[in-house]
C-alpha positions as CSV (number, residue, x, y, z in Angstrom):
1,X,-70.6,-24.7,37.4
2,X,-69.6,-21.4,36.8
3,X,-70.3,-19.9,33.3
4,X,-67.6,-20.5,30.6
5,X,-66.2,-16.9,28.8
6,X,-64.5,-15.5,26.7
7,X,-61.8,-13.6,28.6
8,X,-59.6,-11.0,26.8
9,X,-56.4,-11.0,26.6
10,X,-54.4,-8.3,29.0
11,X,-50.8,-9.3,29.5
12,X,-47.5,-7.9,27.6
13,X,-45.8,-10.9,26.8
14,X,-42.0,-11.0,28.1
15,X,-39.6,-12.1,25.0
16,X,-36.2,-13.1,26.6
17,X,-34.8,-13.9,23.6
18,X,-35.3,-11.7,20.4
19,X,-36.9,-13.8,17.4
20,X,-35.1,-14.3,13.8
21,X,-36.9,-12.0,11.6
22,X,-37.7,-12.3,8.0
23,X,-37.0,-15.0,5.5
24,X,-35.7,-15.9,1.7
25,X,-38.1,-15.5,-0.7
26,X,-40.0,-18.9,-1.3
27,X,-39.9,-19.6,2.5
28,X,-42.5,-19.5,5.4
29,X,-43.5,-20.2,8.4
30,X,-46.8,-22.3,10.5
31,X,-47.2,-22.5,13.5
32,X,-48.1,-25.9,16.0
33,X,-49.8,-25.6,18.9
34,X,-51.9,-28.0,20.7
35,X,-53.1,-29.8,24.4
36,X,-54.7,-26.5,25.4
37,X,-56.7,-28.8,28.1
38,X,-58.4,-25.4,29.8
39,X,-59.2,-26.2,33.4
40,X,-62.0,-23.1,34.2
41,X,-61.9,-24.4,37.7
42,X,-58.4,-23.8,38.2
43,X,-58.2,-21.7,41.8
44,X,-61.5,-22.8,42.2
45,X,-62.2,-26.7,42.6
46,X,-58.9,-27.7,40.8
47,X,-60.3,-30.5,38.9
48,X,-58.0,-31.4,36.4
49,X,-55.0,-30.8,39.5
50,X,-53.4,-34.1,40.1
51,X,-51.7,-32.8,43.5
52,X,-53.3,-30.3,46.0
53,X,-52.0,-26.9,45.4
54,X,-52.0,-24.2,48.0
55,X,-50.4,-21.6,45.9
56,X,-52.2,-21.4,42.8
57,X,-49.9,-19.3,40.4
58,X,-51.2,-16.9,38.0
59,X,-50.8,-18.7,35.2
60,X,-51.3,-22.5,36.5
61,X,-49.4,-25.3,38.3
62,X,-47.4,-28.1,37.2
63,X,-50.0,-30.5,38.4
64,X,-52.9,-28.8,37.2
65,X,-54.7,-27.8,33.6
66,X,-54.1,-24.9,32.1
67,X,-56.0,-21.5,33.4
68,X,-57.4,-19.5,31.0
69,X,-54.3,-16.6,31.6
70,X,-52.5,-19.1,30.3
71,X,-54.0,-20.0,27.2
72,X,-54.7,-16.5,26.5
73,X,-50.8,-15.7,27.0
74,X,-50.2,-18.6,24.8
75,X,-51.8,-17.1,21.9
76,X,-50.7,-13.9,22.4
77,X,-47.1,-15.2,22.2
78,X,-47.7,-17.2,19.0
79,X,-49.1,-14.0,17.9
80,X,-46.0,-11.7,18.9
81,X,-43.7,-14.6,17.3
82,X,-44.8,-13.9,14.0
83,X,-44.1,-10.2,13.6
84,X,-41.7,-10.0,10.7
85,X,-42.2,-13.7,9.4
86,X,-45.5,-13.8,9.3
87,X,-47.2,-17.2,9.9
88,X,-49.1,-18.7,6.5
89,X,-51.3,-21.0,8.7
90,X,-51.7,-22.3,12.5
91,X,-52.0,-26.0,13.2
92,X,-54.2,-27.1,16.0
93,X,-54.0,-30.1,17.2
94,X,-56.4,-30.5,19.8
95,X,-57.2,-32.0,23.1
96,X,-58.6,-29.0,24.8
97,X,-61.4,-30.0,27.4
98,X,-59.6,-30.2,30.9
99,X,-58.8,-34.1,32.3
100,X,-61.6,-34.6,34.0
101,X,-64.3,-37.6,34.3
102,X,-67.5,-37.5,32.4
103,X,-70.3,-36.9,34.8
104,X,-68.5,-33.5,35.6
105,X,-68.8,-32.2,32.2
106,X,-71.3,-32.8,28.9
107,X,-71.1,-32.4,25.2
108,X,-72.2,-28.5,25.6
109,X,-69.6,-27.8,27.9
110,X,-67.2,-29.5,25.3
111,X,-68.7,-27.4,22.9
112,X,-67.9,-24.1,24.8
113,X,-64.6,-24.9,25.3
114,X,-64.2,-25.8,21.5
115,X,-65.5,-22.0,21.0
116,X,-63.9,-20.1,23.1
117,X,-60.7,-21.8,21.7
118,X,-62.0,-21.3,18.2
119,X,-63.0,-17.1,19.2
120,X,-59.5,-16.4,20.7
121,X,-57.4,-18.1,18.1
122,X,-59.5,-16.6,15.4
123,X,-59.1,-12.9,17.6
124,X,-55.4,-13.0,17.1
125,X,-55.1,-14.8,13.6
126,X,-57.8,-13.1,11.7
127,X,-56.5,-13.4,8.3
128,X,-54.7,-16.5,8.8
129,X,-56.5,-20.0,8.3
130,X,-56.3,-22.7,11.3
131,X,-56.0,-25.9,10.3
132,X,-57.9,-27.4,13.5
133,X,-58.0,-31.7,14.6
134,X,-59.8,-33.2,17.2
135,X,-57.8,-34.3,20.2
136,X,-59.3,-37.3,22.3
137,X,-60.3,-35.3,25.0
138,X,-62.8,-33.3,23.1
139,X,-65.2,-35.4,22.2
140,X,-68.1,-36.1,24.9
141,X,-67.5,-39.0,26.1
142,X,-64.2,-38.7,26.5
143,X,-62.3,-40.7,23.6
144,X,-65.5,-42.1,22.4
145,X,-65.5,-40.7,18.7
146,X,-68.0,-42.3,16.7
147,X,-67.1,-43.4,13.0
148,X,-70.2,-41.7,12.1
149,X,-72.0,-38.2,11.9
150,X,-73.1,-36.7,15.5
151,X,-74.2,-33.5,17.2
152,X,-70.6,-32.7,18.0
153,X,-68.8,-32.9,14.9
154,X,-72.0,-30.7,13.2
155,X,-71.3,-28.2,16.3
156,X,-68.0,-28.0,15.5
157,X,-68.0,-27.5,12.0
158,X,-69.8,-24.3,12.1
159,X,-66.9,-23.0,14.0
160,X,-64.5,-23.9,12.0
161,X,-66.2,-24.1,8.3
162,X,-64.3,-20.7,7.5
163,X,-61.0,-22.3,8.4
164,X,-62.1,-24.9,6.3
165,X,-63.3,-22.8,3.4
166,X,-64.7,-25.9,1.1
167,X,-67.7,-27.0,1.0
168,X,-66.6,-30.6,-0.5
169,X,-65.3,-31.2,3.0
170,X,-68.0,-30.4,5.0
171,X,-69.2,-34.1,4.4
172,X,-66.1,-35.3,5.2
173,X,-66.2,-33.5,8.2
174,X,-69.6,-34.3,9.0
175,X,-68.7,-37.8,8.5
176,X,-65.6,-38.2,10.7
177,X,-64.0,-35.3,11.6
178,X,-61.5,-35.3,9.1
179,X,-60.7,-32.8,5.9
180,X,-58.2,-31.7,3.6
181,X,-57.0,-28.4,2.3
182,X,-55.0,-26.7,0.2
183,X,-52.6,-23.7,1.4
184,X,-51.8,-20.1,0.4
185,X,-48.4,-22.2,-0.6
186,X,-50.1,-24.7,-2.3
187,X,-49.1,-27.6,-0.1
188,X,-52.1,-30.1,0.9
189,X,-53.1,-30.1,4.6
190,X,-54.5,-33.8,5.4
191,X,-56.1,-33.0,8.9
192,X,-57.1,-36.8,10.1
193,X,-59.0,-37.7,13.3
194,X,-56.6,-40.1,14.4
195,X,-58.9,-40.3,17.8
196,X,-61.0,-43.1,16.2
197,X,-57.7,-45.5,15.9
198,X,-57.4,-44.8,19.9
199,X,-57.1,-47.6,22.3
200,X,-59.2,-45.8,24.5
201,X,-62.3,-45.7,21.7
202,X,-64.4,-48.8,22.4
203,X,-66.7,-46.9,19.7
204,X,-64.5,-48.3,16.7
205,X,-63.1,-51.4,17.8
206,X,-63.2,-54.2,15.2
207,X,-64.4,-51.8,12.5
208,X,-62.0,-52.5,9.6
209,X,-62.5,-48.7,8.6
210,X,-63.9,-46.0,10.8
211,X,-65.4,-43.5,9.0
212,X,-63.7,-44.8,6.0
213,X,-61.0,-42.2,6.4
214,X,-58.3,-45.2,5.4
215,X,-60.1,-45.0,1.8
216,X,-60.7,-41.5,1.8
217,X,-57.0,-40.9,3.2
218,X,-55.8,-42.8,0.1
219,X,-57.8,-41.6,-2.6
220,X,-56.4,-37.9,-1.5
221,X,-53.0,-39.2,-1.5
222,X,-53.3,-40.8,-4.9
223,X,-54.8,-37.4,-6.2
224,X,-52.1,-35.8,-4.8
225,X,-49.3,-38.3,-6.1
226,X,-50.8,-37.6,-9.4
227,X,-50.7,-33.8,-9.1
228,X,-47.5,-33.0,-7.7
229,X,-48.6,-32.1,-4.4
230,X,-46.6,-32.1,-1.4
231,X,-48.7,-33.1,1.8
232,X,-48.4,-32.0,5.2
233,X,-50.3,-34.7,7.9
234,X,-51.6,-33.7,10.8
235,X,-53.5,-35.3,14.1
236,X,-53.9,-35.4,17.3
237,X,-52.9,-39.4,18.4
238,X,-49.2,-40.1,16.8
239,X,-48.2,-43.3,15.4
240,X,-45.4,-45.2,16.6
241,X,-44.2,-46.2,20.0
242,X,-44.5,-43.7,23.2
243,X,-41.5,-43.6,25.8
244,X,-41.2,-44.0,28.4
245,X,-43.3,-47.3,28.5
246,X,-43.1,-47.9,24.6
247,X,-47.2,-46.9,24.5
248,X,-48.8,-47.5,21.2
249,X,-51.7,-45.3,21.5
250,X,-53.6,-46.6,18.5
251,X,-55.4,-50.6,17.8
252,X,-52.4,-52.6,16.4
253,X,-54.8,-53.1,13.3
254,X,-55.4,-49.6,12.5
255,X,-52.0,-48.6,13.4
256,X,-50.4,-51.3,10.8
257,X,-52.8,-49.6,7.9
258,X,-51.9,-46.0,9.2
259,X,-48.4,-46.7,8.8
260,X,-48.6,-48.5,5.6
261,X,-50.2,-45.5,4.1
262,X,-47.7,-43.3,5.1
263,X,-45.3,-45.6,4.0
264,X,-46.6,-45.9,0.8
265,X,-46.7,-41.9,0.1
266,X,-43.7,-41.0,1.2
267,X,-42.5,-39.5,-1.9
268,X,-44.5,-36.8,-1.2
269,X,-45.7,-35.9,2.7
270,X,-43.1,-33.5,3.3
271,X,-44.3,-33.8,7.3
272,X,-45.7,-35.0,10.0
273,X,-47.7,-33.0,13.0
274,X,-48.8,-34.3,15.9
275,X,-49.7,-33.3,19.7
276,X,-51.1,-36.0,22.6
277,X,-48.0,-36.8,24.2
278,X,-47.4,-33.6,25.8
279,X,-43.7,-34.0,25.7
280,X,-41.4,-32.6,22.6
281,X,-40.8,-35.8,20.3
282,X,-40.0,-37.1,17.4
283,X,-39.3,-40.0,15.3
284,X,-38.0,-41.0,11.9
285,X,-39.7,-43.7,9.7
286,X,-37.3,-46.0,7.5
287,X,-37.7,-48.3,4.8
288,X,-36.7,-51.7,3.8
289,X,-33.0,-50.3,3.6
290,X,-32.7,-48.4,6.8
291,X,-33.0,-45.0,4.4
292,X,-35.1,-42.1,6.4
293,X,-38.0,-41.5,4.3
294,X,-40.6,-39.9,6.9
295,X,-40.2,-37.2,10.0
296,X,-43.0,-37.4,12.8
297,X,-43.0,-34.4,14.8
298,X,-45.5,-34.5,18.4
299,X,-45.6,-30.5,20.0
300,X,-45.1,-29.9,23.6
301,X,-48.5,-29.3,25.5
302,X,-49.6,-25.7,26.5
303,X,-50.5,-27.5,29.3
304,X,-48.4,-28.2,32.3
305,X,-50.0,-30.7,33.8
306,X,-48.7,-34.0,35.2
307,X,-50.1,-37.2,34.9
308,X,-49.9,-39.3,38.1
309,X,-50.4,-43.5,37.4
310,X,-50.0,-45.9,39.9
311,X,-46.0,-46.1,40.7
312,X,-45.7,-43.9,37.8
313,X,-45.8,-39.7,38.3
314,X,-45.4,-37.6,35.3
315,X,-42.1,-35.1,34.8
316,X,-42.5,-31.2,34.9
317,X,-42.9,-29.6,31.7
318,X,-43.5,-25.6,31.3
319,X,-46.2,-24.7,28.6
320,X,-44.7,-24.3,24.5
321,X,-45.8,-23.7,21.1
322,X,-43.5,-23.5,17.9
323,X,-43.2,-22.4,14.4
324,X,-41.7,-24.2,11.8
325,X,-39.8,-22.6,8.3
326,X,-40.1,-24.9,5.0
327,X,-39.5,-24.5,1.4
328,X,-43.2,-22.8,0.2
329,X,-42.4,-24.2,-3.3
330,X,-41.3,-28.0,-2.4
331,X,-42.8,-28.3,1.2
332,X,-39.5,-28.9,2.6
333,X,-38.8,-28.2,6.3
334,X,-35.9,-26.0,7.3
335,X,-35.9,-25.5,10.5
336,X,-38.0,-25.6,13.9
337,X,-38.0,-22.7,16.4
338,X,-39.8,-24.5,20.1
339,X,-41.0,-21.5,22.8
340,X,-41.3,-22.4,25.9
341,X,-43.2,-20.3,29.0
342,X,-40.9,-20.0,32.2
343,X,-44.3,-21.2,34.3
344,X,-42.0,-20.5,37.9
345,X,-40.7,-17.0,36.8
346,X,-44.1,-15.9,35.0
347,X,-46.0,-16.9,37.9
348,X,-43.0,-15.1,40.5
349,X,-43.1,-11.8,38.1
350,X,-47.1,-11.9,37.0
351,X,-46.2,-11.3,33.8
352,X,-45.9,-14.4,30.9
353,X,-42.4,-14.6,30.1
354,X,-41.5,-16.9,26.8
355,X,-38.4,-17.4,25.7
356,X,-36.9,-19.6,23.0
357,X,-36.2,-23.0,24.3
358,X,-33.8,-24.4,21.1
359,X,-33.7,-23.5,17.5
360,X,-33.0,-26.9,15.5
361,X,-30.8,-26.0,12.8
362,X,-28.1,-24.2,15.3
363,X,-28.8,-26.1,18.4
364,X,-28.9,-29.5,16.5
365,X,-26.0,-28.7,14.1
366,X,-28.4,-30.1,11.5
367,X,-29.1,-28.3,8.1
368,X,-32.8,-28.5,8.0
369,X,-35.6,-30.8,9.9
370,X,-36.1,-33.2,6.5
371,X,-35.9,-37.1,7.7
372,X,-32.1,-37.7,6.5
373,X,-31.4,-34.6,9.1
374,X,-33.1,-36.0,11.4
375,X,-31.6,-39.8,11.6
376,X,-28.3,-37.5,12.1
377,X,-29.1,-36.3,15.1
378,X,-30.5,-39.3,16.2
379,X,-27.6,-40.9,15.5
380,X,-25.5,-38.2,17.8
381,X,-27.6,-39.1,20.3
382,X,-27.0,-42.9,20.5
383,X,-24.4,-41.8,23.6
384,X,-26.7,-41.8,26.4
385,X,-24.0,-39.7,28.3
386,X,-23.1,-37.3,25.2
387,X,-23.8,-33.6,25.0
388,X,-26.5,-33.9,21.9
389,X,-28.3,-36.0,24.0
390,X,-28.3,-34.4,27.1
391,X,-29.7,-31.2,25.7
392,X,-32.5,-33.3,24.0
393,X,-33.8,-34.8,27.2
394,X,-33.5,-31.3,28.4
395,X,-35.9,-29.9,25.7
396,X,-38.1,-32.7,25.9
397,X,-39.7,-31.1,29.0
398,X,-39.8,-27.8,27.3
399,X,-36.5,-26.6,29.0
400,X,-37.7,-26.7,32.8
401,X,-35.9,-26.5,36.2
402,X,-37.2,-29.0,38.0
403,X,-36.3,-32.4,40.3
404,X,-38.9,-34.3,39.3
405,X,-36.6,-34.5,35.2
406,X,-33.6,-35.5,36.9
407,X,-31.3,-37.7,34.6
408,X,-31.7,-40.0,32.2
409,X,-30.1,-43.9,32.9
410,X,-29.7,-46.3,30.4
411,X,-33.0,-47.9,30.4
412,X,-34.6,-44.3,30.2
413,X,-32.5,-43.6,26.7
414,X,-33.3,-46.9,25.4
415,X,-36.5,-45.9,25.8
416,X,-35.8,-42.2,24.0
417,X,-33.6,-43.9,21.4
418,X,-35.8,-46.5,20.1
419,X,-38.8,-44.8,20.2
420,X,-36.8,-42.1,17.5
421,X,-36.5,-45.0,15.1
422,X,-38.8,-47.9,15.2
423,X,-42.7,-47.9,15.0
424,X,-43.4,-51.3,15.6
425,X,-44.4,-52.5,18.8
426,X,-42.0,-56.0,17.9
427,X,-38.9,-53.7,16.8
428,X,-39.3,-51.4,19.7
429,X,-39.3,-53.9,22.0
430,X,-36.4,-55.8,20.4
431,X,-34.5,-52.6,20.9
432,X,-35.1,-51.8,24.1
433,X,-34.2,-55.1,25.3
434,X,-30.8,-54.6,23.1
435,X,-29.7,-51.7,24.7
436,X,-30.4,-52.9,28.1
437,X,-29.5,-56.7,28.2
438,X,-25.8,-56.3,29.6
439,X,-27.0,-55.0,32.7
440,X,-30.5,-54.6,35.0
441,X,-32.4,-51.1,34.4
442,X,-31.4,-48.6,36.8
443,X,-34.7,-48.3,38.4
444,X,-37.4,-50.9,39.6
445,X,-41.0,-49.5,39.3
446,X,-44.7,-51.5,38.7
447,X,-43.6,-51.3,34.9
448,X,-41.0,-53.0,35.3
449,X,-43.0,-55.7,37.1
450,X,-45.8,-55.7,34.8
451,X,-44.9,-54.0,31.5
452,X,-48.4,-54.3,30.5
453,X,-50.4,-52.7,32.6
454,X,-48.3,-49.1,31.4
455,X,-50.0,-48.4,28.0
456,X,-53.4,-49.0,29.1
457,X,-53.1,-46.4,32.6
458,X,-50.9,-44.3,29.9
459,X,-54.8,-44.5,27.7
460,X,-57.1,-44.1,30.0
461,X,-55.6,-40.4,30.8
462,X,-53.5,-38.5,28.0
C-alpha cells in the first residue's frame, strides 16, 4: 500500500453563488460535514469503486470514494463559506475510512486516515473547535465498536483531546467514544457514538447498555434540564426509519431507549445532527398529540459514491457540506444553507466548483428549521406530484444531473413521506402500506419480493 499523506491543499475554490454575509447580533453559524470515506487508491486500484471507471476525474467518480482533492476542496469550501459569518464550531460526523473489506486495511491505517482528517480540518479551522463522532466505518473492524476502552478510541483521543478541551471527558471518551461539551454560545454539544446501537455491531448485541452511554446520556440531560441548557445531539447512525427500504439502522432495543430519551428531553435539545445515510434527510419526532417536538437532520456525504446491492444500485449524489444559523442565546435554528460540489463540471473545468444547492428559509417558504417549521413543509410535500416536493427529491441527491435520480412514483414518496414523520418500524410500515394500498407500486424489484432482506444489504455497507 502506498504511504498515506497529508496533501496540501492547492485549488481556488469556484463560488457560483455568492454567500449571505453577516448576521444579527445573538446569531451564528456551525457547520456539518461528514462521510468523508477517503479512498487513497482512487486512480490507482479503485477499491472503494463500485463500477469500473476508465476516466477517473480529478476530483472522483460517482461510483467511487472520495480522492483526497476532494476532501481537501471540501474543506477549503467550508472554510471560504464562513468569511463574514464566521463559523462558532464544525460538526463531524464521521465515517471516513474508504468501503472497503477488512483484510485490505488495519486499525493503523484507520488511524491515519482519522489524522490526516483530524490535521487538515484542524489546518483550516485553527481557532475553531470540532465537535468530532465516530462513524461506523472507522473503527477496525469495520462496525465492530466495542462498549469498552481499546487501542482505537485512546489513538483517537489524543487527536482530538484539544477539540475536546475537558479532561472530565477523556474517560468518557476512553470508555465509549462519546463526550459532551459546552460552546462559545453556551449551548451543550452531546456527541454520542451511536455506532454501538448498529445492526451491523455483533460487539454489543444483547448488552442492555453499551458503554453505559444510555445512563450517562441521561444524567447529562437531567443536568442540563436543571440548568437551562439547550442541547444540540449529534452522531453518526440516525434514528428512525431510512427510505427507500424503511432501514432501521440501529437494534430495535436500543433504538426504543434512544428514542425515549430524546423524547423525554425535548424541552430542551434544540437539534438533531446526523450523517450515515449519505443522502440529505430529515425527520420530525411527534408526541402523543401529533405536536412536532423534535427535528433530526442527516448531512449529505462528501462522498459520491454509490452503493450497488443485489437488484438495488444507489442514485448519484454530488459531494455537500452545510452551515446552519440558530439563536446563540436559545439554541434555536433559523435556517440551513446545503453546498453542493458540481462533481461533472469540477472534474470537466479542473477546478472545484461549489455552489449553493437550497437555502431553507427562502427555498422552503419556512420561517426557521425549528420542528413546527418543519412538519409545514412536510406537510406541502404530502403531493407526491407538487412543486415542494419535487424540489426536495431534487436536493436529496445534493442537486445532481443525472439518470440514474429519475422521478419519484408513488411508492418512492411513501417511502420519503413516512420516513419524515414516523420512527417506528410498526408506524412506518403502516404508512407506507396507506399510501400505497389503492394501487401496486410502480416498480417490482428483489425488495419488493422480499422486503427483508433490504435493511440487512443496506447494513452490511453504509
Amino acid at each position: 500500500m502506498k504511504p498515506l499523506h497529508l496533501a496540501s491543499g492547492f485549488f481556488s475554490v469556484l463560488f457560483l453563488v455568492s454567500a449571505e454575509k453577516g448576521v444579527l447580533a445573538g446569531e451564528g453559524w456551525f457547520l456539518h460535514v461528514t462521510d468523508f470515506h477517503w479512498d487513497y487508491t482512487y486512480g490507482t486500484q479503485d477499491w472503494s469503486c463500485n463500477d469500473e471507471v476508465t476516466n477517473h476525474g480529478l476530483f472522483g467518480d460517482y461510483w467511487c470514494d472520495s480522492p483526497w482533492n476532494l476532501i481537501t476542496s471540501a474543506v477549503e469550501a467550508m472554510k471560504n463559506a464562513t468569511e463574514g459569518r464566521n463559523a462558532d464550531f464544525v460538526l463531524w460526523t464521521g465515517d471516513n475510512v474508504l468501503h472497503v473489506s477488512d483484510d485490505k486495511v488495519n486499525i493503523d491505517i484507520h488511524d491515519q486516515i482519522l489524522g490526516n482528517l483530524t490535521n487538515l480540518l484542524r489546518t483550516h479551522f485553527p481557532t475553531t473547535p470540532v465537535y468530532a463522532t465516530y462513524g461506523n466505518h472507522d473503527y477496525y473492524p469495520h462496525n465492530q465498536f466495542p462498549p469498552h476502552n481499546n487501542e482505537l478510541y485512546n489513538r483517537t483521543l489524543e487527536q482530538w483531546k484539544s477539540w475536546i478541551n475537558d479532561t472530565e471527558q477523556e474517560s468518557n471518551f476512553r470508555k465509549g467514544g462519546y463526550y459532551t461539551v459546552k460552546s462559545v454560545s453556551g449551548l451543550r454539544i452531546l456527541a454520542l457514538n451511536t455506532n454501538l446501537y448498529y445492526t451491523s455491531d455483533k460487539v454489543t448485541a444483547g448488552i442492555p447498555d453499551p458503554a453505559d452511554q444510555f445512563r450517562w446520556m441521561e444524567h447529562v440531560l437531567n443536568n442540563s434540564l436543571a440548568n437551562n441548557e439547550k442541547v444540540i445531539v449529534t452522531a453518526h447512525v440516525p434514528p428512525g426509519m431510512a427510505p427507500p427500504q424503511g432501514t432501521r439502522f440501529m437494534y430495535e432495543d436500543f433504538h426504543q431507549k434512544l428514542n425515549s430519551i430524546l423524547y423525554r428531553y425535548n424541552e430542551i435539545i434544540v437539534g438533531l445532527h446526523f450523517g450515515h445515510e449519505h443522502n440529505d434527510n430529515f425527520r420530525v419526532f411527534y408526541d402523543d398529540k401529533d405536536k412536532p417536538v423534535l427535528a433530526l437532520f442527516m448531512a449529505p456525504s462528501v462522498t459520491p459514491w454509490r452503493f450497488k446491492i443485489p437488484g438495488v444500485t444507489g442514485k448519484a449524489h454530488n459531494p455537500g457540506f452545510r452551515m446552519i444559523k440558530y439563536d446563540q442565546t436559545t439554541g434555536r435554528h433559523l435556517d440551513l444553507v446545503q453546498y453542493y460540489m458540481d462533481l461533472p463540471e469540477s472534474n470537466r473545468l479542473q477546478t472545484p466548483v461549489w455552489k449553493i444547492g437550497y437555502t431553507a428559509t427562502s427555498d422552503m417558504s419556512i420561517a426557521d428549521i425549528t420542528p413546527d417549521s418543519m412538519d409545514a413543509f412536510i406537510k406541502r410535500m404530502a403531493d407526491p406530484d407538487g412543486e415542494d416536493f419535487r424540489k426536495f427529491y431534487r436536493w436529496r441527491f445534493t442537486t445532481v444531473d443525472h439518470p440514474s435520480v429519475g422521478t419519484c412514483d408513488r411508492s418512492c414518496h411513501a417511502a420519503m413521506h413516512c420516513n419524515f414523520i414516523h420512527s417506528s418500524k410498526m408506524k412506518y410500515d403502516q404508512c407506507v402500506n396507506r399510501l400505497t394500498s389503492t394501487g401496486a407500486p410502480s416498480s417490482i424489484t428483489l425488495w419488493n419480493i422480499y422486503p427483508m432482506l433490504a435493511p440487512i444489504f443496506l447494513s452490511l455497507i453504509l
